[in-house]
C-alpha positions in Angstrom: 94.0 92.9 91.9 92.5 90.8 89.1 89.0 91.9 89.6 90.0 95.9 89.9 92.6 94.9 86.5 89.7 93.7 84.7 87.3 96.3 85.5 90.0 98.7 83.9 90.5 96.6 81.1 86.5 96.3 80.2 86.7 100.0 80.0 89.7 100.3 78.2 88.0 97.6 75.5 85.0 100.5 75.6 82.3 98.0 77.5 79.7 100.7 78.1 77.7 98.6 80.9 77.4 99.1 84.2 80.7 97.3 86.0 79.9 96.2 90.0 83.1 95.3 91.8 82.3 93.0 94.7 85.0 93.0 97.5 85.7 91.3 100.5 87.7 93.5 102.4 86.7 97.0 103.4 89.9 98.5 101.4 90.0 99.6 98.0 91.8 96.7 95.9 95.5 97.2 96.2 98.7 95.9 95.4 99.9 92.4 97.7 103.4 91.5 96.9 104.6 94.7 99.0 102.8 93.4 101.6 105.7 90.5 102.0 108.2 93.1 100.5 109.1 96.7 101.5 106.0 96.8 103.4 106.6 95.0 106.1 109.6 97.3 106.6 108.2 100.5 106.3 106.8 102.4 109.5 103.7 100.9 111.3 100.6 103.3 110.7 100.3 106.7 111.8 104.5 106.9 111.7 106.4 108.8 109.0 107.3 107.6 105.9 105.8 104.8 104.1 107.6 102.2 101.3 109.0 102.8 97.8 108.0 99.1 96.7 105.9 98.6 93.5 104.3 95.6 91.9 105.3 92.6 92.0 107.2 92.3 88.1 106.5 96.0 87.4 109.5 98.7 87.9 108.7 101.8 89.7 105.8 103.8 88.0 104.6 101.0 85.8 100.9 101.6 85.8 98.0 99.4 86.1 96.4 100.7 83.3 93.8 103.1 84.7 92.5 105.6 82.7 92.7 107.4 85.7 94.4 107.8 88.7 94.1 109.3 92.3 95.5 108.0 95.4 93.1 104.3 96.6 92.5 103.6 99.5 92.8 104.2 103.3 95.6 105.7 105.2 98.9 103.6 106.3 99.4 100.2 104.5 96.6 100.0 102.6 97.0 103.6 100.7 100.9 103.0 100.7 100.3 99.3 98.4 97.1 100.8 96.5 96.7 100.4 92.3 95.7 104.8 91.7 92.7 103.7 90.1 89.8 106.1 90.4 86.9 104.0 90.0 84.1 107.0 90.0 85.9 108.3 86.8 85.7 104.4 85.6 81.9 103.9 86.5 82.6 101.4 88.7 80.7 100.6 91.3 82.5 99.1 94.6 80.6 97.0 97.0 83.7 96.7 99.7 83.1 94.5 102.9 80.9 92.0 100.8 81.4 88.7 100.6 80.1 86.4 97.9 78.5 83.8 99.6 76.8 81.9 97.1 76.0 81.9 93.2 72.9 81.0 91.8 73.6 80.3 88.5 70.1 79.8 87.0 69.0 82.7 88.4 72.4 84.4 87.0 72.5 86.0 90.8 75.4 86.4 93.1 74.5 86.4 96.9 76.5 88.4 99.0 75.3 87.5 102.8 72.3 90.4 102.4 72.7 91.7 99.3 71.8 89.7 95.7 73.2 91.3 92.5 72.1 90.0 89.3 74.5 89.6 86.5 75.0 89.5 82.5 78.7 88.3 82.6 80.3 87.5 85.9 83.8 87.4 86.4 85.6 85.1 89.2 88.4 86.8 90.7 88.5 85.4 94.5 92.0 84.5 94.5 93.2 82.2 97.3 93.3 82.0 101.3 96.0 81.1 103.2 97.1 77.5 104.4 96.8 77.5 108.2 98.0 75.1 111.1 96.1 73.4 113.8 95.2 75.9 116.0 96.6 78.9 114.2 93.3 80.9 114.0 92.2 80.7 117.6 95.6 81.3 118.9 97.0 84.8 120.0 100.0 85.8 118.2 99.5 83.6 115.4 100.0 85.3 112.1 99.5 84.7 108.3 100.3 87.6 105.4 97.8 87.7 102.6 95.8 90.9 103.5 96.6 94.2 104.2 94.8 94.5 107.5 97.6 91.2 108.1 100.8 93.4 107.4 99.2 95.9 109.2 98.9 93.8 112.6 102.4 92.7 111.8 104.6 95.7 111.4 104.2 96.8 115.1 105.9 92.9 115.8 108.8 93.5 113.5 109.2 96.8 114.8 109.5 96.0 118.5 111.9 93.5 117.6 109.6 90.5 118.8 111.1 86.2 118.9 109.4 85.1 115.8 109.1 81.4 114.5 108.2 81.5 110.6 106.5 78.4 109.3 107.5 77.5 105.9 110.6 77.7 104.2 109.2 79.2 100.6 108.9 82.4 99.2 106.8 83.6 101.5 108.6 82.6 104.5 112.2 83.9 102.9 110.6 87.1 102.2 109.1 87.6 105.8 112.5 86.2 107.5 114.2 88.8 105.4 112.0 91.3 106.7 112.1 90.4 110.0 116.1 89.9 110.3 116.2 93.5 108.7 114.3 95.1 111.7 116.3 93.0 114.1 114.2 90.2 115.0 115.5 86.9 116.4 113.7 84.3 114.0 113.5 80.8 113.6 112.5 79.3 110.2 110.6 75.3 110.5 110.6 73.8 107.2 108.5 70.6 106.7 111.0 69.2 104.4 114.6 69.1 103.9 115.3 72.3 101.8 113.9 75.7 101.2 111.9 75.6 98.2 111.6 72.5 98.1 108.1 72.3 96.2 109.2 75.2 94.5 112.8 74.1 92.7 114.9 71.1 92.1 117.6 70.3 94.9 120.7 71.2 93.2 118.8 74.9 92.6 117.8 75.2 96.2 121.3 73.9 97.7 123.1 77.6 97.9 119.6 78.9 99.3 119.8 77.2 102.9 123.0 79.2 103.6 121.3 82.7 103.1 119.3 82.1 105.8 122.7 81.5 108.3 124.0 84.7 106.3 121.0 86.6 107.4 121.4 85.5 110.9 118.4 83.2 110.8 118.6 79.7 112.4 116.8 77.1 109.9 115.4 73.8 110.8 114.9 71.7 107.8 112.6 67.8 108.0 110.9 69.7 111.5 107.1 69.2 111.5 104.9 71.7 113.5 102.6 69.6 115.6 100.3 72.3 116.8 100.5 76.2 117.6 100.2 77.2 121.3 100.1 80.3 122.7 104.0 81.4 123.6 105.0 79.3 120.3 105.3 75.8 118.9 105.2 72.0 119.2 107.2 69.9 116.8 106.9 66.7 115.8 109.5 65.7 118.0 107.8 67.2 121.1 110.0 69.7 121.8 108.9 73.6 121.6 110.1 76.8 120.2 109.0 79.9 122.4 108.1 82.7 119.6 106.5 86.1 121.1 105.0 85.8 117.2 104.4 83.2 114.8 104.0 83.9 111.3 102.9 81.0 109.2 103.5 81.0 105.4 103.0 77.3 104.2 100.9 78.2 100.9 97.3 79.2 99.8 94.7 77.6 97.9 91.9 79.0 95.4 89.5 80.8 97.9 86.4 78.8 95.8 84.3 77.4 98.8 81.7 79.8 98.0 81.0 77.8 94.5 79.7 74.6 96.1 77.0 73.5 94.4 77.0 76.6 92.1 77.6 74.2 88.7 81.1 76.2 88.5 83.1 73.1 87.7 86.5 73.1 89.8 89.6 70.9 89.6 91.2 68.7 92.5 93.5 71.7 94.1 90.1 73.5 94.4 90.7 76.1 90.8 88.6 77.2 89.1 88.5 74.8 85.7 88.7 77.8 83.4 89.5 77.2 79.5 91.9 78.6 77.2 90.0 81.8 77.4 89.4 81.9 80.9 85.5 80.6 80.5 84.2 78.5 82.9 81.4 75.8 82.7 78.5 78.5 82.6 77.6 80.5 80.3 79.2 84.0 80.5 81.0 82.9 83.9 84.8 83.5 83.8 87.5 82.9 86.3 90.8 84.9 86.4 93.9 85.0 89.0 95.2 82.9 91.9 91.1 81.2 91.9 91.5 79.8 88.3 93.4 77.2 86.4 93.5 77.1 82.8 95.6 74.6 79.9 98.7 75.9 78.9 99.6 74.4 75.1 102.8 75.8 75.6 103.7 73.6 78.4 100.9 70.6 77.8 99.4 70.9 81.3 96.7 72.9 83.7 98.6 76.2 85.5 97.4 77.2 88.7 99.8 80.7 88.8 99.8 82.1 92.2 101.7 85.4 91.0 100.9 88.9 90.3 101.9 88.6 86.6 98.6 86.3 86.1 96.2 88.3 87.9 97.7 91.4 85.8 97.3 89.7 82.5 94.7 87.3 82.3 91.8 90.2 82.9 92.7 91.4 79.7 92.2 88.0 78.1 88.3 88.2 79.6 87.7 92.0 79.0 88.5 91.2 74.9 85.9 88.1 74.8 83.0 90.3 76.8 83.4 93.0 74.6 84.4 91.6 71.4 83.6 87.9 71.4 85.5 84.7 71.2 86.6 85.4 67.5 88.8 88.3 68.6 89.8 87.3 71.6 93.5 85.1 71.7 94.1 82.1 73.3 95.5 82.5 77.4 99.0 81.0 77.1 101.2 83.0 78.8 105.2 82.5 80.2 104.4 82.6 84.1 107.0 85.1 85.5 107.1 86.1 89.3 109.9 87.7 91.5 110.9 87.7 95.3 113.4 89.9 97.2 114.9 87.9 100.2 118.3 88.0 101.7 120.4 91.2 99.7 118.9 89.4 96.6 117.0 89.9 93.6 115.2 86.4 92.1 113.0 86.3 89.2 111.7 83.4 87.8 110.1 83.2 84.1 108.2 80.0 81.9 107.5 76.8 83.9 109.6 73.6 84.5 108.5 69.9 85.5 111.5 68.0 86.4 112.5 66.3 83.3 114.2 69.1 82.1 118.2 69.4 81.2 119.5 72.1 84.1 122.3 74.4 82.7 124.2 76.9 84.9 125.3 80.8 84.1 127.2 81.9 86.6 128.7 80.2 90.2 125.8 79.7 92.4 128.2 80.3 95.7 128.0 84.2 94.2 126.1 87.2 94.2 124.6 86.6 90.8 123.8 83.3 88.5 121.0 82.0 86.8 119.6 78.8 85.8 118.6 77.7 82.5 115.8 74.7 82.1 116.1 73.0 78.4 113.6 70.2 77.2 115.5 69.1 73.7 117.5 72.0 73.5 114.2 74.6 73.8 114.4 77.2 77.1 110.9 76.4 79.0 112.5 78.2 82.6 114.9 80.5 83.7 115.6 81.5 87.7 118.1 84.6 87.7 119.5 85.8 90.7 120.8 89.2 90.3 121.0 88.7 86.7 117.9 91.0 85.7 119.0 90.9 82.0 118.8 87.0 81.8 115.6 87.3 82.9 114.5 89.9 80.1 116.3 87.8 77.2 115.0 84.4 78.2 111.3 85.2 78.8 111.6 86.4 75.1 113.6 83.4 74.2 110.8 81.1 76.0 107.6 82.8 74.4 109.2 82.0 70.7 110.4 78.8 71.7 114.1 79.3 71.2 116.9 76.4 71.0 120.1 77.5 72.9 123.5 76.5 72.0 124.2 75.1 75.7 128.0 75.6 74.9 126.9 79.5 74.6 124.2 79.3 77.2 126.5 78.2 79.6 129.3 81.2 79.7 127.6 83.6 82.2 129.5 86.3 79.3 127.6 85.8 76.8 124.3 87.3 76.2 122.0 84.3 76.6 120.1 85.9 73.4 123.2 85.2 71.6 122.9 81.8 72.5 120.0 81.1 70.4 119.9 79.2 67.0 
C-alpha cells in the first residue's frame, strides 16, 4: 500500500521520472485491512460473490488517489481487496515476485536476488512480517494473516467450519475470532496476558472487552502461554493441549527490515526504520514510509512506529512533496495516528496516541452498545477510542490536531457534542 500510494502521489506532485515499483508478492499491491475484515467472510475463490469492505479508515468509494483506475489485480481475494490503480496509465513500472535482498548504498543499487536496479531516490516501503511461534512455519495447519495469498488459504477453513485456536488476544486476533464465530467455527482465543488488548489499552478500557468474546460464543483463556505448535493443535505452558483442526496466530509484526543489514540504513531497537521528521533516512535521497519506518512525533514528544493503514496512506505524500519539490516545501510528518477494527457487532476507532499518564474520562456506559473514551494530559485531548460513536471520533481527531482543552464536566455527558466541550 505505501509504496503503490506513493507512486501515485509522485505523479500527482508531476515527478516526470521513471517510477519502478519493486514487490514481493506476485499480486498487484492491494488493500490488507479487509483481509482480517469482510474478507475473511466472503466466499472462498472461484465462489459467487465477493466482499463490500473498503479501506481500513476510508468509507466506501474513498479513493486512493489514482489518476486512474481499472480493476488490480488477480481474480478472488486479491482483485476483491485491490487499490483501482492503473499503473500503465501512471508509468509505473511493477517488478512483482521480487524481493529486495540487499542495498548497496554506495553504489545507489537495490539487489533483488537476480536483478540490480539502480536508483536516484529510493523509497522504503517494506512494511512488517508477522510474529510467529516455535514451530508455526513448519507445521501444517498453522496460520498467520498478513498477505492475501494467507486469507486466501484461510477462507476454505472458516468456511468448513474447522476447530480453530487463535493466538493473541489483539486486534488481530478479535477480528479473526469475529470472523470465524460468524461462519460458525468453534474457536478458542490464548492470550499471553491477562486481558485482550492488553499492550494495546489500559485495563479499565479493556475490562468490558473480555466479555465480547463469551457474547460471541468464543471461550477465552487469559495469563495461558503457548509452549509450542504441533500438528493437531497446541501445548501450553501448563502442559496441557488444545486440539485445533487450524491455528491461526496473530501475536503482532515487526518492520520487515532484515534486508538492510549492513546497508548504512540506520534502524532503531524494534527494528524501524530511523526516518526523520520528513521521512528521510540516514542516506542521502533514501526514505522510509509505512509499517517499516519510525519517525519523531513533536506532537506527542516521542518516535511512532504506526502499524495502521492511515500511516501508510499519508506519509507517501509527505515523501512525494520533498522529491519533487525539496525540503523547503515539504511540511513536517506529524500526524494524529487513527486506525479502526470491526470485531464482535462493533465498530472501534481509535484516533492520537496515549502513554499512560494520561487523565481517562468516560462518554457513555461501557457495559453498552456505544461509549467512548477520552485521554486528557492537562486538560488537552491527545486520544480518543469510540465504540459505535463514529461522530466522537470525527470531532476529537479535529480537537486533537489543534490541541484543544475540554471542559471534562462537558466532555463527560455522552449528550453533548464533545466539540462543544472545547475551550
Amino acid at each position: 500500500m505505501a509504496g503503490a500510494r506513493t507512486a501515485v502521489a509522485l505523479r500527482e506532485e508531476g515527478w516526470p521520472g521513471a517510477i519502478t515499483l519493486l514487490g514481493a508478492e506476485p499480486h498487484q499491491p492491494y488493500d490488507r485491512p479487509p483481509l482480517s475484515k469482510a474478507l475473511l467472510q466472503a466466499a472462498p475463490a472461484g465462489n459467487a460473490g465477493g466482499p463490500g469492505g473498503t479501506a481500513d479508515g476510508t468509507p466506501p468509494g474513498t479513493s486512493t488517489g489514482a489518476s486512474a483506475a481499472t480493476p488490480a489485480g488477480p481474480a478472488g481475494a486479491a482483485g476483491d481487496t485491490g487499490l483501482g490503480i492503473d499503473f500503465a496509465a501512471l508509468d509505473v513500472e511493477l517488478l512483482l515476485g521480487h524481493s529486495a535482498n540487499a542495498l548497496r548504498a554506495g553504489d545507489r543499487l537495490v539487489v533483488a536476488g537476480d536483478t540490480v536496479l539502480p536508483y536516484d531516490h529510493l523509497v522504503i516501503a517494506t512494511g512488517a512480517e508477522p510474529i510467529g511461534l516455535p514451530g508455526s512455519e513448519t507445521t501444517p495447519g498453522v496460520h498467520v494473516l498478513r498477505t492475501v495469498d494467507d486469507a486466501e488459504r484461510l477462507r476454505p477453513v472458516l468456511a468448513a467450519g474447522r476447530r480453530i485456536v487463535v493466538v493473541g488476544a489483539g486486534w488481530i486476533g478479535a477480528e479473526l475470532t469475529t470472523a470465524a464465530r460468524e461462519a460458525g467455527c468453534p474457536v478458542t482465543v490464548v492470550e499471553a496476558t491477562g486481558r485482550p488488548l492488553a499492550d494495546a489499552l489500559p485495563a479499565e478500557v479493556t475490562a468490558p472487552m473480555a466479555g465480547w468474546y463469551e457474547e460471541a460464543g468464543a471461550r477465552l483463556l487469559t495469563d495461558a502461554r503457548v509452549a509450542a505448535v504441533e500438528p493437531g493443535g497446541v501445548l501450553l505452558g501448563d502442559g496441557s493441549r488444545l486440539r485445533a483442526d487450524a491455528v491461526v496466530v496473530g501475536i503482532g509484526a515487526r518492520p520487515a527490515t532484515g534486508w538492510l543489514g549492513g546497508s548504512g540504513v540506520e534502524l532503531c531497537a524494534d527494528g524501524s526504520v530511523r526516518a526523520d521528521e520528513r521521512l528521510r533516512t540516514s542516506l542521502p535521497d533514501v526514505y522510509a514510509v509505512g509499517d517499516c519506518a519510525s519517525f519523531p512525533s513533536a506532537r506527542y514528544g516521542r518516535r511512532l512506529l504506526i502499524h495502521h493503514w492511515d500511516n501508510a496512506f499519508r506519509g507517501p505524500v509527505t515523501v512525494a512533496a520533498h522529491i519533487a519539490r525539496g525540503a523547503e516545501e515539504t511540511p513536517v510528518y506529524d500526524p494524529v495516528p487513527y486506525f479502526w477494527s470491526e470485531q464482535f457487532g462493533r465498530f472501534l476507532q481509535y484516533a492520537g496516541h496515549h502513554t499512560g499518564g494520561e487523565r481517562l474520562l468516560w462518554r457513555g456506559d461501557p457495559a453498552g452498545v456505544s461509549w467512548s473514551v477520552c485521554w486528557l494530559r492537562d486538560g488537552v485531548l491527545t486520544a480518543l477510542l469510540a465504540v459505535g460513536r463514529p461522530r466522537d471520533l470525527a470531532q476529537g481527531r479535529r480537537l486533537i490536531e489543534r490541541a484543544a482543552r475540554l471542559d471534562p464536566e462537558r466532555a463527560a455527558d455522552p449528550s453533548v457534542p464533545l466539540k462543544s466541550a472545547a475551550v
